[in-house]
C-alpha positions as CSV (number, residue, x, y, z in Angstrom):
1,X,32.9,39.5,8.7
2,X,31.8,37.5,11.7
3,X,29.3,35.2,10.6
4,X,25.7,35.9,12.0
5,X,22.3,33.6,13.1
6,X,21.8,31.1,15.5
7,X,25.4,29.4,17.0
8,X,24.9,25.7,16.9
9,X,25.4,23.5,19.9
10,X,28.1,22.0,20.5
11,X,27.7,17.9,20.7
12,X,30.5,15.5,21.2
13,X,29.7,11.5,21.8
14,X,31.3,9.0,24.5
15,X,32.3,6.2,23.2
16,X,29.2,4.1,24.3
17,X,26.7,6.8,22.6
18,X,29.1,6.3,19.3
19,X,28.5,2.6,19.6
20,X,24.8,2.4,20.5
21,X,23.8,5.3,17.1
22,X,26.1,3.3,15.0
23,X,24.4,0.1,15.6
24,X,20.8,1.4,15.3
25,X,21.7,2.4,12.1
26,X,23.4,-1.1,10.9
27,X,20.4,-2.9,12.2
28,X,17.9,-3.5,9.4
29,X,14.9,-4.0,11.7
30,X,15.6,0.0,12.8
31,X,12.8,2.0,12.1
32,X,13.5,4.5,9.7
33,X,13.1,7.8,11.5
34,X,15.0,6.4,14.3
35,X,17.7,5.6,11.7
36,X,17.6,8.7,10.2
37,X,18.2,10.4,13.6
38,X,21.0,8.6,14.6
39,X,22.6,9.5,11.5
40,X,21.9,13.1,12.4
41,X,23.7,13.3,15.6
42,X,26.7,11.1,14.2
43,X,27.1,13.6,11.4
44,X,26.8,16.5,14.0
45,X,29.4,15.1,16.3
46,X,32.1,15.5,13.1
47,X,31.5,19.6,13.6
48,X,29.8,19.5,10.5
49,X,26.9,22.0,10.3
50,X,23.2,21.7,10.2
51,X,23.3,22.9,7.2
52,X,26.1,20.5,5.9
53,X,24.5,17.3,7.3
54,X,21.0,18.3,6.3
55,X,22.0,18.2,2.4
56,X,24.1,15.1,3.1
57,X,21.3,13.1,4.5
58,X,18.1,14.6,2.6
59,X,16.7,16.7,5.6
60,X,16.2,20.1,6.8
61,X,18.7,22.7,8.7
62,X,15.6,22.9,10.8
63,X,15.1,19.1,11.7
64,X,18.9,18.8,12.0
65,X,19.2,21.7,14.7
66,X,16.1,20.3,16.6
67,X,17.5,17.0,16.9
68,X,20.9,18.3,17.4
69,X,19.7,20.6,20.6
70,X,17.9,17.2,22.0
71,X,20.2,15.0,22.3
72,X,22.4,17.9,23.6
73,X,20.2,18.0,26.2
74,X,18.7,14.2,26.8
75,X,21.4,12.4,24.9
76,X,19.9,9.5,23.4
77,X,16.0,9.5,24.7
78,X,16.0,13.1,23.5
79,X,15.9,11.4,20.2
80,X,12.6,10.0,21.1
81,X,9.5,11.9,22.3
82,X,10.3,14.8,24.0
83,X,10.2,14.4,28.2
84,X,7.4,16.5,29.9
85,X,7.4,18.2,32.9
86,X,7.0,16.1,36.1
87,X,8.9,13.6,37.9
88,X,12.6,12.5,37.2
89,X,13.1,9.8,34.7
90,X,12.8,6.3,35.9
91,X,13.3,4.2,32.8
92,X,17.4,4.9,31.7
93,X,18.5,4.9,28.0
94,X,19.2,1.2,28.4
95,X,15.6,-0.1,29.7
96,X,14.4,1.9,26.3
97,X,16.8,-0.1,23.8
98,X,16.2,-3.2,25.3
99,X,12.6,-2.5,24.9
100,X,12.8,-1.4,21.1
101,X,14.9,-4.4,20.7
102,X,13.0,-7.1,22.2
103,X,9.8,-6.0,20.5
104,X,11.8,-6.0,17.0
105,X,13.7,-9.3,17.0
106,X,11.3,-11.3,19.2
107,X,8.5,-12.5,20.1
108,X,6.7,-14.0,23.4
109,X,6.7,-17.9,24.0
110,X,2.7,-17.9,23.9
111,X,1.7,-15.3,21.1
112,X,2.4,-14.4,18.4
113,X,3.3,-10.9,18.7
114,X,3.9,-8.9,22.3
115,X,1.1,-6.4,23.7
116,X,1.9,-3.5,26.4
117,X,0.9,-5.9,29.3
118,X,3.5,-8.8,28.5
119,X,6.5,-6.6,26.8
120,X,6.2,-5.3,30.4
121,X,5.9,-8.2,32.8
122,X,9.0,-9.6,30.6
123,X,11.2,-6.5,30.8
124,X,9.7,-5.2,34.7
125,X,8.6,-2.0,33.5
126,X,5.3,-0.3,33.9
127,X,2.8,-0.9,31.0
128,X,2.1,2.8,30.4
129,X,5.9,2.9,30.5
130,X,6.4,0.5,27.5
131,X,3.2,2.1,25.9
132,X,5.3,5.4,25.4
133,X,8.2,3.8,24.0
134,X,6.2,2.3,21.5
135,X,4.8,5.4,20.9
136,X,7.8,7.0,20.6
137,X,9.5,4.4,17.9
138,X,6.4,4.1,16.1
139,X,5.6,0.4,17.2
140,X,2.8,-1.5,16.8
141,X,3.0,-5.0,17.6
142,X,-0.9,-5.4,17.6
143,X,-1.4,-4.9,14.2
144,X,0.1,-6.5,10.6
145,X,-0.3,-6.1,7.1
146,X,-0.5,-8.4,4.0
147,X,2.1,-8.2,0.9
148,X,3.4,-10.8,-1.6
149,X,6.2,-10.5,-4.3
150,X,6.0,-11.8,-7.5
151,X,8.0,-14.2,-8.7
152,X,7.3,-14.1,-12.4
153,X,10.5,-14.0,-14.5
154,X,9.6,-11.5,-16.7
155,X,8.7,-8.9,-13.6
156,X,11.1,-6.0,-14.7
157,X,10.2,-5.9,-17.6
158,X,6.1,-6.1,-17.1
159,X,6.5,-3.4,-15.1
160,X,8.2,-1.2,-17.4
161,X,6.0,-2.1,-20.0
162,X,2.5,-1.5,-17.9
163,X,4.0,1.7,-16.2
164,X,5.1,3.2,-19.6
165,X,1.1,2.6,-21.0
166,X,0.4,4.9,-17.5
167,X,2.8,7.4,-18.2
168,X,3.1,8.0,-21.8
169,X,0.4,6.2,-23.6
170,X,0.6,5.5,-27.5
171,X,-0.9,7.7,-29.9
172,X,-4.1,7.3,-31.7
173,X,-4.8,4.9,-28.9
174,X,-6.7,3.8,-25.9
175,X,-5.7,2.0,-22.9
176,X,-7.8,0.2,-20.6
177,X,-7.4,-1.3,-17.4
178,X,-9.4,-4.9,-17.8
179,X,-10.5,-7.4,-15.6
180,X,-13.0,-9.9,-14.7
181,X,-15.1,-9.9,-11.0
182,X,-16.3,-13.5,-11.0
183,X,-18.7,-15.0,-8.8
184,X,-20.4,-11.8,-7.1
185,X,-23.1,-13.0,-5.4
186,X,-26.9,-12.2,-5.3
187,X,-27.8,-11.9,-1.7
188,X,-30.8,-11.4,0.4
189,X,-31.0,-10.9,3.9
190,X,-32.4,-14.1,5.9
191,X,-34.7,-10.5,8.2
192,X,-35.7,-7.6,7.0
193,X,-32.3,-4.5,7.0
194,X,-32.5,-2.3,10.1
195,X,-32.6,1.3,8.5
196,X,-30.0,3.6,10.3
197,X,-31.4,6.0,13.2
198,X,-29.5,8.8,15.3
199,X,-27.1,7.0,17.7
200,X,-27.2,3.6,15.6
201,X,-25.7,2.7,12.5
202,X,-27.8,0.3,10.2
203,X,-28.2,-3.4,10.9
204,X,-28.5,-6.1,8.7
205,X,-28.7,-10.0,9.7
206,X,-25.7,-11.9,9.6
207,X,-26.6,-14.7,7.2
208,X,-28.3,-14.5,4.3
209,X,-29.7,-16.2,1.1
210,X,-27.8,-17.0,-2.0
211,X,-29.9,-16.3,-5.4
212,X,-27.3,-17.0,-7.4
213,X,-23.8,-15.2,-9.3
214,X,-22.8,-13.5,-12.0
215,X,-19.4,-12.5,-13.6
216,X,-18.3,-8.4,-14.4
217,X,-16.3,-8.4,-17.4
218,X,-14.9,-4.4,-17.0
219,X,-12.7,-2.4,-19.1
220,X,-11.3,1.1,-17.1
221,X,-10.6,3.9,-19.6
222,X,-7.0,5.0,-18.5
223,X,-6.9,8.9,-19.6
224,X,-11.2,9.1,-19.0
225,X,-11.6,7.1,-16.3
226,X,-14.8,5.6,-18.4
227,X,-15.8,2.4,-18.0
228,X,-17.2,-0.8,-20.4
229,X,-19.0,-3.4,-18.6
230,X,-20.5,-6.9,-19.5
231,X,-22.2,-9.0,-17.4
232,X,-22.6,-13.1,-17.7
233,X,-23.4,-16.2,-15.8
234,X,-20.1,-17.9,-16.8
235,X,-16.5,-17.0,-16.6
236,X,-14.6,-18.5,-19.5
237,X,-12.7,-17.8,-22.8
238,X,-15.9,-17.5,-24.5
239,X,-17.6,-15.0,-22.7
240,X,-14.0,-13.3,-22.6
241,X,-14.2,-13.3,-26.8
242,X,-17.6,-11.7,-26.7
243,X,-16.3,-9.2,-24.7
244,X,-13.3,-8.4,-26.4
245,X,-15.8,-8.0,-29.6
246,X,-18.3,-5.0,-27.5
247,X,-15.0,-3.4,-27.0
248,X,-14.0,-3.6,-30.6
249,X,-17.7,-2.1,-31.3
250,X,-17.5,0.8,-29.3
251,X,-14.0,2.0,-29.7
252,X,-13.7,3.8,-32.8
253,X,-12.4,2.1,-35.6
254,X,-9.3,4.4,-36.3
255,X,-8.0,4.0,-32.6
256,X,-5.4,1.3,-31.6
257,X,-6.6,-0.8,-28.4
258,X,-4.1,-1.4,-25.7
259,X,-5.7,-3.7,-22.8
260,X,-3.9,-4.3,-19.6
261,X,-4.7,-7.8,-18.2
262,X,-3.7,-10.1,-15.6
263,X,-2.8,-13.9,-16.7
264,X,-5.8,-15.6,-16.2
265,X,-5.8,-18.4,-18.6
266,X,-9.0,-17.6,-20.5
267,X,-7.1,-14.4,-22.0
268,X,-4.4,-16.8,-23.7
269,X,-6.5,-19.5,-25.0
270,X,-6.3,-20.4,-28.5
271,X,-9.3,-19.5,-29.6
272,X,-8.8,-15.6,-27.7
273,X,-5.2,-15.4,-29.8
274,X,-6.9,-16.1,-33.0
275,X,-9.3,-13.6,-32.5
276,X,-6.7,-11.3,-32.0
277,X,-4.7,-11.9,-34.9
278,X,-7.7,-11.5,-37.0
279,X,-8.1,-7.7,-35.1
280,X,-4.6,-6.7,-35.0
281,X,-5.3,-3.3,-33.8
282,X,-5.6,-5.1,-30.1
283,X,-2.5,-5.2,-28.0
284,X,-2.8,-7.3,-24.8
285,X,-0.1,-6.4,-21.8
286,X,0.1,-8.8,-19.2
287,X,0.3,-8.0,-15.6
288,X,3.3,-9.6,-13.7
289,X,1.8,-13.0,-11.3
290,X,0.6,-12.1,-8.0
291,X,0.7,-8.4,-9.2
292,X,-3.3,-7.3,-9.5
293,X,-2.2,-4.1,-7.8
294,X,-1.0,-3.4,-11.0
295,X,-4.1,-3.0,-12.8
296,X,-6.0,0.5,-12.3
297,X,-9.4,-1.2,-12.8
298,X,-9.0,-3.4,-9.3
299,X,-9.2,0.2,-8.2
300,X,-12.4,0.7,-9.6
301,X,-13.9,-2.7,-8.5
302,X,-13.1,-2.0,-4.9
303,X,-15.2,0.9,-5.4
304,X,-17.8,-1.3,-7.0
305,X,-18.3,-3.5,-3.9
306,X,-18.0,-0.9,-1.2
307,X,-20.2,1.7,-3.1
308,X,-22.8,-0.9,-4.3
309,X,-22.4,-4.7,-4.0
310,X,-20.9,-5.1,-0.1
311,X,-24.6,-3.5,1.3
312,X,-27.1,-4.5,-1.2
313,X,-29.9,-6.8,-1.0
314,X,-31.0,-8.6,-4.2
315,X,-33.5,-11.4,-4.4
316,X,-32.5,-12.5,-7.7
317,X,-29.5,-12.3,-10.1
318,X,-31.2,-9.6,-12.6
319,X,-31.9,-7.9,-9.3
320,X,-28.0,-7.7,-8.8
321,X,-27.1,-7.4,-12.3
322,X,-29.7,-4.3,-13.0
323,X,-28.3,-2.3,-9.9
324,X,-24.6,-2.9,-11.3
325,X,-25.7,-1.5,-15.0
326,X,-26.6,1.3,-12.9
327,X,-24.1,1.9,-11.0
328,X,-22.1,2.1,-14.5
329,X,-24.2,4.2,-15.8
330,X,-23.8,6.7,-12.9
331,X,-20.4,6.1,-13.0
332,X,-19.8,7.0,-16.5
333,X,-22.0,10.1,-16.3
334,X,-19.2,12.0,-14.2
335,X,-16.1,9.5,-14.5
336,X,-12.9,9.9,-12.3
337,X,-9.7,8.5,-14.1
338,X,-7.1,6.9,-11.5
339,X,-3.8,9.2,-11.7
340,X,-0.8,6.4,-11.5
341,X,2.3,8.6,-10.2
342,X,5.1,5.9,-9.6
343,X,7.5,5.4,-12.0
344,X,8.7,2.0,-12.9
345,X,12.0,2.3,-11.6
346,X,11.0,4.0,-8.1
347,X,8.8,1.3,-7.8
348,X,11.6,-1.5,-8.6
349,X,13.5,0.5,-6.3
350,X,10.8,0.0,-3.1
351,X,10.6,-3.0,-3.9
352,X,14.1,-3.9,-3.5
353,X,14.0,-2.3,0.0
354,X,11.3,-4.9,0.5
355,X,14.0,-7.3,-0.2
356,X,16.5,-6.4,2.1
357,X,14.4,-6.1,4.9
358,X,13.7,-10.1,4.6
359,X,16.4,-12.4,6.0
360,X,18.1,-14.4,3.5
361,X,16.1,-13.3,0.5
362,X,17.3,-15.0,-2.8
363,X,15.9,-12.0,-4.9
């Protein structure tokens, strides 16, 4: 029986289209969509169907016939946004990979990175032009994120060990997420706060007057999302030790205590270990270095500071230390526990991609 549905077109490369896909893909700096498309239309141009390629690269029959029919008809810019009605094309397939290129693996001799205007003086193209092929790759030379790896020896296995307190917690146990916000400043505004009014967002003076700081000793409830808070006016091992003893108080007795901490050094001083040993049912698990993102309860103080401290105007430190009780305290009235959904190993594995996107990485 003849088979039915949709016959797919038919797509066969020159040698030069062959070259250019197979080089987008071996380029690390490709984005990977763009990759992804490439390998689309160099699987299609074996006969293979859109089925067939779909389940060898992890797509869709659908996405795989829709890139198939564009390149069919606009060859390689078809892989790109998809032309509009109008004038004939004035920028070729070569102007737009010299573009993508340029913008990847270089940058302008007075700037750091390149904006519409320059990428378009350099390559004598049209700065709307160069803004829809950025558009189209997904560039964004104007903007730039923050990351850093850990270089901690032990970093496998930390992971595995935090992850697995996420994901299948202990028994007759608790875990907590715990941390220390030092140094959060009491501040009052040098004039009066602007209330908000329609059209205008409030205003608040620029500087301000320091009344002091105090320290937020915090321990997140993994599975309630409950917190237990102590505030004091130093940050060291000893105010770490009375902490560690409210936590003892208010967990029941019969429960083990798992606490998740980063390596600060007042959480391995002798006097902290001792302690410990005298209440073996604690269990401290150490964070990797340079890892806080790690710990749910960095989570929770981010909502801290953007919920209460970021905005507020306090005179004095019991000023800022009574609002924070409170803010507990309303917290821990309707508490909402952090999820984590990554395993360890899919997040060794992104991290590893990490790696191989940096040019002569050691790790």
């Amino acid at each position: 029986m003849a088979r039915m549905g949709r016959p797919k077109a038919e797509l066969t490369l020159s040698d030069e289209e062959r070259a250019a896909l197979e080089e987008w893909v071996r380029r690390r700096s490709t984005p990977q969509a763009w990759a992804l498309r490439c390998r689309i239309i160099l699987a299609c141009a074996t006969g293979s169907s859109n089925k067939d390629v779909a389940e060898q690269l992890g797509s869709t029959p659908h996405a795989v016939g829709r890139w198939r029919a564009r390149f069919v008809q606009y060859r390689i810019a078809g892989l790109g946004d998809m032309p509009r009605p109008g004038g004939p094309r004035t920028v070729t397939d070569e102007q737009v990979a010299a573009v993508v290129t340029k913008t990847l693996e270089s940058t302008p001799k007075n700037a750091t990175h390149w904006s519409t205007r320059s990428m378009a003086k350099e390559m004598g193209l049209s700065q709307s032009s160069v803004s829809r092929i950025w558009r189209a790759f997904g560039l964004q030379p104007h903007r730039s994120e923050t990351f850093k790896l850990s270089t901690d020896p032990y970093f496998v296995d930390k992971v595995h060990d935090v992850v697995g307190l996420y994901l299948d917690p202990p028994e007759r146990a608790l875990v907590f997420c715990v941390d220390e916000k030092s140094q959060i400043q009491a501040l009052d505004r040098s004039q009066p706060v602007l209330p908000m009014m329609p059209g205008v967002p409030e205003r608040a003076t620029h500087d301000y007057v320091r009344a002091g700081t105090t320290t937020l000793f915090a321990a997140l409830e993994v599975a309630t999302g409950k917190v237990i808070g102590s505030l004091h006016r130093r940050h060291r091992a000893e105010e770490f030790k009375k902490f560690l003893i409210k936590l003892d108080k208010e967990v029941p007795a019969d429960l083990d205590v798992h606490l998740i901490c980063d390596n600060y050094a007042t959480h391995k001083t002798p006097a902290i270990k001792k302690w410990l040993l005298a209440h073996p049912r604690f269990h401290l698990h150490f964070t990797p270095t340079g890892s806080s993102w790690l710990n749910l309860v960095e989570r929770w103080f981010a909502e801290l500071t953007n919920k209460q401290i970021r905005r507020g105007v306090h005179r004095s430190v019991q000023a800022l230390e009574k609002d924070i009780r409170n803010w507990i305290a309303a917290w821990n009235t309707d508490p909402k526990p952090y999820v984590w959904t990554k395993t360890a190993d899919e997040i060794l594995e992104r991290l590893a991609s990490y790696l191989n996107r940096i040019p002569d990485s050691e790790h």
